[in-house]
C-alpha positions in Angstrom: 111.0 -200.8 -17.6 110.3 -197.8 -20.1 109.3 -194.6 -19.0 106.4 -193.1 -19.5 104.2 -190.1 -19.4 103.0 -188.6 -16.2 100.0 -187.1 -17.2 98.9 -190.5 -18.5 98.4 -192.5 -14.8 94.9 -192.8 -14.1 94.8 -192.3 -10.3 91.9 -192.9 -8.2 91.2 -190.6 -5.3 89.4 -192.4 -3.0 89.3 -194.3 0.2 88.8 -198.5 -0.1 85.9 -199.6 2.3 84.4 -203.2 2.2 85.8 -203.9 -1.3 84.5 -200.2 -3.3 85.9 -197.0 -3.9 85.0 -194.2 -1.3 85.5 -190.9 -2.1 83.9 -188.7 0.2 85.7 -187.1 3.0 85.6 -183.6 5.5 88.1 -182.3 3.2 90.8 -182.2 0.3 94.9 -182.8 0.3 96.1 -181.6 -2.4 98.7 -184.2 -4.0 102.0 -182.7 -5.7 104.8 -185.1 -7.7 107.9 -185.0 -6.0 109.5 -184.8 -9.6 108.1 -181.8 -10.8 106.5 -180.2 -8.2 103.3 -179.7 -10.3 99.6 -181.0 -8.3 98.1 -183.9 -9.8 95.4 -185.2 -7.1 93.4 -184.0 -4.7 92.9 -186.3 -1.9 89.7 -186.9 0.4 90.4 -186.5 4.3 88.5 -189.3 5.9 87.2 -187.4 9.2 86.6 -189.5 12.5 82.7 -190.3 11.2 84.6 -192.2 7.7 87.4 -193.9 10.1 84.5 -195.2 12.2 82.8 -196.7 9.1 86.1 -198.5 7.9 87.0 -199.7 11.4 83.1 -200.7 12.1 83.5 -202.6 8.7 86.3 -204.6 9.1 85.3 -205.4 12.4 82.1 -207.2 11.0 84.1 -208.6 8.5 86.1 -209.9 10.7 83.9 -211.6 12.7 81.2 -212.2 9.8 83.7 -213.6 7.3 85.7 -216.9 7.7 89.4 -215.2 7.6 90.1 -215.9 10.6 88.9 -218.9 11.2 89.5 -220.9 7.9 92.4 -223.4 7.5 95.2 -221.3 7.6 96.6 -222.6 4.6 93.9 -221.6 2.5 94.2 -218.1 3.8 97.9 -219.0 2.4 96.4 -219.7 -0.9 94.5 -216.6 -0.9 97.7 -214.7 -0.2 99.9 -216.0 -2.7 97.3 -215.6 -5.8 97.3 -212.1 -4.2 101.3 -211.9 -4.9 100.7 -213.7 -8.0 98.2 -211.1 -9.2 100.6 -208.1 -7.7 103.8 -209.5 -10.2 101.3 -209.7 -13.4 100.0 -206.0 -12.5 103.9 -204.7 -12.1 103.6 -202.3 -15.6 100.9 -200.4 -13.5 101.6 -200.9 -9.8 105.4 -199.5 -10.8 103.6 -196.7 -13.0 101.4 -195.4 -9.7 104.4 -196.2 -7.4 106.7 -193.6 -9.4 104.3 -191.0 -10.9 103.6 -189.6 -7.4 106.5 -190.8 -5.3 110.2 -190.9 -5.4 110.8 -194.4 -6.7 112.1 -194.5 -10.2 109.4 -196.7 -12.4 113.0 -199.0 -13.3 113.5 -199.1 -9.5 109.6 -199.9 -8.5 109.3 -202.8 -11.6 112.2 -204.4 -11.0 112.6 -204.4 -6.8 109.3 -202.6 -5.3 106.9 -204.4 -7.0 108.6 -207.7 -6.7 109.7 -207.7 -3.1 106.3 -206.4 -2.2 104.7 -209.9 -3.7 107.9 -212.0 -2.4 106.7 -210.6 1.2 103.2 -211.0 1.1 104.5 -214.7 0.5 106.9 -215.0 2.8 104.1 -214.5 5.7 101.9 -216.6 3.6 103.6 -219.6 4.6 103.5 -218.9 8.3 100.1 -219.2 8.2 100.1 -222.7 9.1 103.5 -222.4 11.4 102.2 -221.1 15.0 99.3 -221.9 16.2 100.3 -222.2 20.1 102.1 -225.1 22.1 101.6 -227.3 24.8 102.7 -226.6 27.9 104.5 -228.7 30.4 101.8 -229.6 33.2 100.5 -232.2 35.8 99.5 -235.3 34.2 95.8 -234.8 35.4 96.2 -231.5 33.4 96.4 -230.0 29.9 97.9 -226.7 29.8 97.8 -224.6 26.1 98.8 -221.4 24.7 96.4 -220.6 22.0 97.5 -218.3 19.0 94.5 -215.8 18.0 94.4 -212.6 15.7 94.0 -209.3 17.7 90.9 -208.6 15.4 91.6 -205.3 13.5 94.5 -203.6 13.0 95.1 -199.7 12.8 98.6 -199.3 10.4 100.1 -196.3 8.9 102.2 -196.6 6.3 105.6 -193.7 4.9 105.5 -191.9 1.9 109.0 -193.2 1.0 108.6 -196.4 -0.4 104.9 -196.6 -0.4 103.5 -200.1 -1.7 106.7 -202.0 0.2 105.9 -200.6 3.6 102.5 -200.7 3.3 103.2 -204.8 2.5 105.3 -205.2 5.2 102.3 -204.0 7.5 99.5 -205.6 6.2 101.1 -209.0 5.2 102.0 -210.4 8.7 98.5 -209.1 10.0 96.4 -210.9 6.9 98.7 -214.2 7.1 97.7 -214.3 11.1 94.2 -213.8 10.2 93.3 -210.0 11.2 91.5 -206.9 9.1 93.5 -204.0 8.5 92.6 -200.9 8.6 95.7 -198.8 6.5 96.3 -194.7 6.6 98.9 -194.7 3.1 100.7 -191.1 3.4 98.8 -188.3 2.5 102.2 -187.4 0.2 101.9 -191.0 -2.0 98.3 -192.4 -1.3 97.5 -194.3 -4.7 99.8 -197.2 -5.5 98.1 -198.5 -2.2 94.4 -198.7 -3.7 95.6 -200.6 -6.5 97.1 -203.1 -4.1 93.5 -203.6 -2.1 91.6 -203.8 -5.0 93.9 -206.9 -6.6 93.5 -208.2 -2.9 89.8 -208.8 -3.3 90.5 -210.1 -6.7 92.5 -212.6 -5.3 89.6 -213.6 -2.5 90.2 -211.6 0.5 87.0 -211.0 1.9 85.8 -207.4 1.2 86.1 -205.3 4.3 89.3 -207.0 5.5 91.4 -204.8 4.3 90.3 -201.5 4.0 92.1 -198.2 3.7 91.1 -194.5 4.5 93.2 -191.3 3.1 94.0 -188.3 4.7 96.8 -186.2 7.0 97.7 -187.9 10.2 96.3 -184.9 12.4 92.8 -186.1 11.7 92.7 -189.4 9.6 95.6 -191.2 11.7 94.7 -190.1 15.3 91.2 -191.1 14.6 92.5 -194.4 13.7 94.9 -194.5 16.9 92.0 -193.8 19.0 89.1 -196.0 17.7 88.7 -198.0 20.7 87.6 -201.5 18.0 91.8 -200.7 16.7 93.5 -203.5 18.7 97.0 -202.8 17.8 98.3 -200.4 16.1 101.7 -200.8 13.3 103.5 -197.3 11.8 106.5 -196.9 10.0 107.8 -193.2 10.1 109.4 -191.1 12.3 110.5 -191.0 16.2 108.3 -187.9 16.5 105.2 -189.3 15.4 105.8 -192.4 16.4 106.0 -190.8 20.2 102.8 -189.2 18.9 101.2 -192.6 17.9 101.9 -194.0 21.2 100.2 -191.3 23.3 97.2 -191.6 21.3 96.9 -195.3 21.9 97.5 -195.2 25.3 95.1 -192.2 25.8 92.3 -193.6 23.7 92.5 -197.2 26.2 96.0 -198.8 25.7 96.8 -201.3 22.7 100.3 -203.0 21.5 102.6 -200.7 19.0 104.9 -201.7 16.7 106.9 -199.1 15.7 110.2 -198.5 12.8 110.9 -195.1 13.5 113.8 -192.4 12.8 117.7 -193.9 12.6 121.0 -192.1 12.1 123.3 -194.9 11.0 126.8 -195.6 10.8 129.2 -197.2 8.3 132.2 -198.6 9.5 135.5 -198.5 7.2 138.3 -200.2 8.1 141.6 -200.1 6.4 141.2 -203.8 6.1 138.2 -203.7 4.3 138.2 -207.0 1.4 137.7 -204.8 -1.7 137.5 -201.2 -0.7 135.9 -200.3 -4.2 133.2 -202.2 -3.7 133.1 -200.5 -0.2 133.3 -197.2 -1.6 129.8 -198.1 -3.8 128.4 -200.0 -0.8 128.6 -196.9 1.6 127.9 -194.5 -1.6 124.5 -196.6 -2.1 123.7 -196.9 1.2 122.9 -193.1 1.1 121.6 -192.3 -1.6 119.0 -194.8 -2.5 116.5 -193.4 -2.4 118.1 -189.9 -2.4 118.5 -191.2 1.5 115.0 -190.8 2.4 115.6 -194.4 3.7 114.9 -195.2 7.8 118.1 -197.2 7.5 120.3 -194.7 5.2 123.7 -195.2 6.4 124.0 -191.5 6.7 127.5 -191.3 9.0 130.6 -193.0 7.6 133.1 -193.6 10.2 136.6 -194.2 8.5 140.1 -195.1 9.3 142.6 -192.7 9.3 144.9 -194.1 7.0 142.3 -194.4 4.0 140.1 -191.4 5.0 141.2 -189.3 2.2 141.5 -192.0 -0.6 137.6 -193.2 0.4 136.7 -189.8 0.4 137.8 -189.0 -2.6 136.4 -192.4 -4.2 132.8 -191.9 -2.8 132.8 -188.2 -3.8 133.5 -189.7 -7.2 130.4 -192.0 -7.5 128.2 -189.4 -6.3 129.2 -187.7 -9.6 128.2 -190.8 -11.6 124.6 -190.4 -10.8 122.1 -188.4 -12.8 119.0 -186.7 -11.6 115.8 -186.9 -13.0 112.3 -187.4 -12.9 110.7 -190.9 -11.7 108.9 -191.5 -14.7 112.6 -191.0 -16.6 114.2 -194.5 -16.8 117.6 -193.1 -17.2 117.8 -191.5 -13.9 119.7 -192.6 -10.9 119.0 -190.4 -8.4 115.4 -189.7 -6.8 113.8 -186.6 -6.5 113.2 -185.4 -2.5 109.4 -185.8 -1.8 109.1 -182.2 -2.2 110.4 -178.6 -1.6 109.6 -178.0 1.4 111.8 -180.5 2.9 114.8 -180.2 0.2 114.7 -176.8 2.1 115.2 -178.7 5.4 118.0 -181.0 4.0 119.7 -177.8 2.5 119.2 -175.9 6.2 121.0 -178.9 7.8 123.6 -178.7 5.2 124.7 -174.9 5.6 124.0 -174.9 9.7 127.0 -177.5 9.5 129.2 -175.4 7.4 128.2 -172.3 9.5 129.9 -175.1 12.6 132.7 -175.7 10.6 132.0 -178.5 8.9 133.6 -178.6 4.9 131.5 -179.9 1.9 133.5 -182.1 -0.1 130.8 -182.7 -2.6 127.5 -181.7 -2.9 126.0 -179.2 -0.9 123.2 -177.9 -2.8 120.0 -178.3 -5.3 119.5 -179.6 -8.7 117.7 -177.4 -11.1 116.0 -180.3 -13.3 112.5 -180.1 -13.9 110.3 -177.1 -13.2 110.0 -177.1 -9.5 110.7 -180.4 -8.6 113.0 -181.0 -5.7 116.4 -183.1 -6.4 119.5 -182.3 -3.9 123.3 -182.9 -4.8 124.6 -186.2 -2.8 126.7 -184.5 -0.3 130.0 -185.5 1.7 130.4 -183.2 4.9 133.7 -183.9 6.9 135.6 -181.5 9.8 132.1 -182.6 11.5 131.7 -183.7 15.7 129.5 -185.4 17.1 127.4 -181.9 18.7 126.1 -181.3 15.0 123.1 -181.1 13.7 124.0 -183.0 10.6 125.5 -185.8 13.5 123.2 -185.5 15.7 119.6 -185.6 13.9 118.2 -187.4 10.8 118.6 -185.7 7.9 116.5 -187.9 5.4 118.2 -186.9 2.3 121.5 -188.1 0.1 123.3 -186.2 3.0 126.8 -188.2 4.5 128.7 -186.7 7.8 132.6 -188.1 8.2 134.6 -188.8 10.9 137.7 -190.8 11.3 139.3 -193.1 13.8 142.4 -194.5 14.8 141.7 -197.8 17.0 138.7 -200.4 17.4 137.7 -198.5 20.5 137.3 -195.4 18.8 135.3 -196.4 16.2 133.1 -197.9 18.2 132.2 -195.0 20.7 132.1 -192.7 17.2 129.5 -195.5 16.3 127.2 -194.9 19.2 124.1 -192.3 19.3 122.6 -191.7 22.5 118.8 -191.5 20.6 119.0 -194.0 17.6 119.9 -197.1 17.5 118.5 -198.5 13.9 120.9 -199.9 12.1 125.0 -200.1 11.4 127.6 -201.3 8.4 131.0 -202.9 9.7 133.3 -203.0 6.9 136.5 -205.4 7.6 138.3 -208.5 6.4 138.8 -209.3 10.6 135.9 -211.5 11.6 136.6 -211.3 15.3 136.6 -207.5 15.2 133.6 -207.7 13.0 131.6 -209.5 15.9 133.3 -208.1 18.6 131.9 -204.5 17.3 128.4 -206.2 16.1 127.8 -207.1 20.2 128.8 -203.8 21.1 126.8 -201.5 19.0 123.1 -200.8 20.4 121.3 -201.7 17.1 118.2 -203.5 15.7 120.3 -204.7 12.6 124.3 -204.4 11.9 125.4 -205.7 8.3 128.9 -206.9 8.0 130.4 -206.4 4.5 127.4 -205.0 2.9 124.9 -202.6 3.7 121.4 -203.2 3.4 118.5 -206.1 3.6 118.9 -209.9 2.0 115.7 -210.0 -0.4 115.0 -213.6 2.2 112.4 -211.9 4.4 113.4 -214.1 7.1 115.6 -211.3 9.2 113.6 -209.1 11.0 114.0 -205.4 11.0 113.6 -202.9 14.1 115.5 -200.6 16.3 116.9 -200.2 19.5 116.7 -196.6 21.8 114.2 -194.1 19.7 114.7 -196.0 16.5 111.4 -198.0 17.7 109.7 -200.9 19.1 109.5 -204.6 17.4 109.7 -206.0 14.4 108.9 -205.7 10.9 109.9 -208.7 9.2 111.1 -212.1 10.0 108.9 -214.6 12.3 108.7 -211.7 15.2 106.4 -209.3 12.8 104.2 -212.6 12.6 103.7 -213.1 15.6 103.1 -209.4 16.6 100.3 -209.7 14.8 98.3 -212.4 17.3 97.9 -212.3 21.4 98.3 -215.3 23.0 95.2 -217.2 25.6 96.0 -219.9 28.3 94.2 -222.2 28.8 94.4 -225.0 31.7 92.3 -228.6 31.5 91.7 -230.1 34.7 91.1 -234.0 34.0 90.8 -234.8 37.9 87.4 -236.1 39.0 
């Protein structure tokens, strides 16, 4: 896709309530690109009073509309002229994706917006799939499990890949015949209101999914806490994930499903099948996105005897890529979502090498464009495992090394005592790629590759701090509906 000019995106600041535009609120957000740093939006803050009107609605939607209880495959049918609608609109759904986020407009037209429609088809077709079973009972008896819908559903979607993770949310949750309620980040709100507004195009009743703007300190604990909320999805970080959980639980208790924070590791073996194409598997795996990816293989753990070859391989793609702003075609590397946390990712950087840690590339900003925030890919080695940089999630193009000798080794470098998100084994041995896939504590491990199939099917979640459930796959489907019993007595 071409670029474009910034300043010609027509965004819409508003909230989307039983089908309309909204845009009241008890305050304003102001709304900078990533890019350039320069404000282009201010944002309404829905207040508890608005969150209340957006729950209340899809509530009565809920129960007023057939959604729920319609044949589930024409809620299927609804859904895919949704996706259908979402691939026709890609020139402007990649345009608001990359204007105010970090997504490159090539990178949102030719992966975000599709994979956002493949997904919203995907749980489409399990519509029809689960609806309960029969249970083994007396033969004077008829024991069920009944699928149902929870009712509405609170969900808070990240700021780094904003119209894919707020799919992977409200997908499962539509398909199983719920409203949404969605909180979009406060740092990329508008792609999102584009995507509910081609969802009532494509027949979802109005107030079934409805989304209210604002910061998570008022617009998202509202949400959390509106008793009518029955379960609760976020993508984001372990902190606020903790955060999210205390709110439920304090506001009356309701089911969480949570992808939270991850500090992953990359395996290199010596006997790796093509160790090129692992050097630009473990360089990608880090800097899409500029690394502001939950599952950024940010610690490669290497074997001794290639260590310095890799090293100096990877430091060498890094080079390749070129910085620039998201509405640029030509550029390969994102901005960070803003200043303030390039500041962060730099703080991280130079604590390390304060430790003793050595920069082998990287280590420092990008003047591009006025004061937009772009960070060098980095490659720290001489690290340990007490670090900062080791230890914590860094959520920039950041990569910590550290070497190994045996199998045993590399596993225990492998493990973190918090996260537990998701892991690369590279190595042409099969048996030691399984035998270190049982014994790492993550929700995903990739063997030869590093990152998801475009199939849907595999679900995606972490063990430890990394989170709870699944996003994805059958499980994220079924997260989204509560299961009755029900007993038939047929004796006289």
């Amino acid at each position: 896709m071409e670029g474009f000019d910034p300043n010609q995106v027509d965004v819409r600041t508003a909230h989307f309530i039983h089908g309309r535009l909204v845009e009241e609120g008890v305050g304003e957000v102001p709304v900078e690109r990533p890019s350039d740093g320069q404000v282009y939006a201010a944002l309404p803050v829905a207040g508890a009073d608005l969150v209340d009107r957006a729950v209340q609605d899809a509530s009565q939607a809920f129960k007023a509309s057939d959604w729920s209880r319609c044949a589930p495959r024409e809620r299927a049918r609804i859904l895919r002229r949704w996706a259908d609608m979402i691939e026709a609109d890609v020139q402007t759904l990649a345009r608001l994706e990359a204007v105010g986020s970090t997504r490159p407009v090539k990178d949102a037209a030719a992966w975000d917006v599709p994979f956002t429609a493949d997904g919203i088809r995907f749980f489409a077709e399990w519509a029809d799939k689960i609806g309960g079973d029969v249970a083994a009972t007396r033969s004077d008896n008829l024991g069920m499990t009944i699928a149902e819908p929870y009712g509405v559903v609170g969900a808070i979607a990240p700021w780094n890949l904003p119209l894919v993770m707020a799919s992977w949310k409200v997908a499962p949750a539509l398909a199983a015949g719920n409203a949404v309620v969605l909180k979009p980040s406060e740092l990329t709100p508008f792609s999102v209101l584009r995507l509910a507004e081609l969802a009532v195009a494509a027949g979802v009743p109005k107030g079934i999914f409805n989304i209210v703007q604002g910061d998570g300190r008022t617009t998202g604990d509202a949400l959390c806490r509106h008793p009518q909320v029955a379960k609760m999805t976020f993508t984001g970080s372990t902190r606020t994930g903790a955060a999210i959980m205390a709110a439920c639980a304090e506001s009356g208790t309701k089911p969480v499903t949570l992808e939270l924070g991850g500090k992953s590791p990359q395996i290199v073996f010596a006997d790796a099948p093509d160790l090129e194409k692992t050097v630009r598997t473990v360089a990608r795996a880090i800097t899409l996105n500029a690394g502001q990816v939950c599952v950024a293989g940010s610690r490669l753990i290497v074997q001794r005897s290639i260590a310095e070859r890799f090293i100096e391989r990877l430091a060498a793609v890094f080079a390749e890529l070129q910085a620039g702003p998201t509405w640029d075609s030509g550029a390969s590397l994102s901005p960070i979502i803003n200043r303030r946390e390039m500041q962060r990712i730099d703080g991280i950087v130079q604590r390390g090498v304060a430790a003793g840690a050595e920069i082998v590339a990287g280590g420092r900003a990008i003047p591009v464009v006025g004061a937009g925030a772009y960070y060098q890919p980095t490659i720290l080695t001489r690290v340990d495992s007490a670090m900062d940089a080791v230890k914590n999630e860094i959520f920039g193009p950041v990569i910590t090394v550290q070497v190994f000798d045996d199998e045993d080794q590399a596993l225990a470098l492998a493990d973190h005592p918090d996260y537990g998100l998701a892991a690369g084994i590279h190595t042409a041995d099969i048996g030691r790629a399984m035998r270190l896939a049982r014994g790492i504590e993550a929700g995903t491990v990739w063997i030869n590759r590093y990152g998801r199939s475009s199939d849907y099917v595999i679900p995606t979640g972490g063990y430890k701090r990394s989170g709870i459930g699944k996003d994805l796959g059958r499980q994220a489907f079924e997260a989204n509906l509560h299961f009755k019993s029900v007993l038939v007595d047929f004796a006289a």
